[in-house]
C-alpha positions in Angstrom: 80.7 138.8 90.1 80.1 142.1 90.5 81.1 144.4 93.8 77.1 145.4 94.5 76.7 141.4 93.9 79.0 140.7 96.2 78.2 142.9 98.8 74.5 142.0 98.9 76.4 138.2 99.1 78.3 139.2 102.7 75.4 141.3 103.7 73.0 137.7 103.5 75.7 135.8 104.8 76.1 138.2 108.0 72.3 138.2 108.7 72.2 134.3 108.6 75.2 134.1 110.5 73.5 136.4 113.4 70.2 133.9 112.7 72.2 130.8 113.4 73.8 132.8 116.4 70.6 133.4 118.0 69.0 129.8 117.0 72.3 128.4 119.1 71.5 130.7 122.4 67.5 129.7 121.9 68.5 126.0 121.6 71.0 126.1 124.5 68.5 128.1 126.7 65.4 125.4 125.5 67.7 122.7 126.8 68.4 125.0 130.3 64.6 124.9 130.8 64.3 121.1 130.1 61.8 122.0 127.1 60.5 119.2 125.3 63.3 117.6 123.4 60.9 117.3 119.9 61.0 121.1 119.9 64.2 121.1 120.2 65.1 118.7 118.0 63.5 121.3 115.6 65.5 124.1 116.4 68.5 122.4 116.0 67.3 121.1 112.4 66.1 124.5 112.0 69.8 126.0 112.8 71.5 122.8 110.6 69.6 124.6 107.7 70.8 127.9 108.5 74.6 126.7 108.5 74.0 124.9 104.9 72.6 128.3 103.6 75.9 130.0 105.3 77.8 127.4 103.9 76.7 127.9 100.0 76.8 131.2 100.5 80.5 131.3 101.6 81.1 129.1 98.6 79.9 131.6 96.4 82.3 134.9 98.2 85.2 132.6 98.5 86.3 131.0 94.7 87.6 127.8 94.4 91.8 128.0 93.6 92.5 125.2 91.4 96.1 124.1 92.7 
């Protein structure tokens, strides 16, 4: 993998990161205001995708070391 193709790689994962950030302070403040749990049940499946995304993504910086 290249550097620019990595970069770009931890550039995405950064932004996502900051998404799922924000998903976790919109969920905990939806759940403050006793919003209606089916939206935020949403947001949390919403932020569940976001981590799978980061979590592919970190797969893809961080190589696999074959003990």
């Amino acid at each position: 993998m290249s550097d620019q193709e990595q970069a770009d790689i931890r550039l995405e994962f950064s932004r996502l990161k900051q998404e799922h950030a924000d998903f976790d302070a919109a969920i905990n403040a939806m759940i403050a205001m006793n919003c209606d749990p089916l939206q935020i049940q949403r947001m949390k499946k919403k932020k569940l995708a976001l981590k799978d995304k980061l979590m592919a993504l970190e797969d893809r910086i961080i190589p696999d070391i074959i003990a």
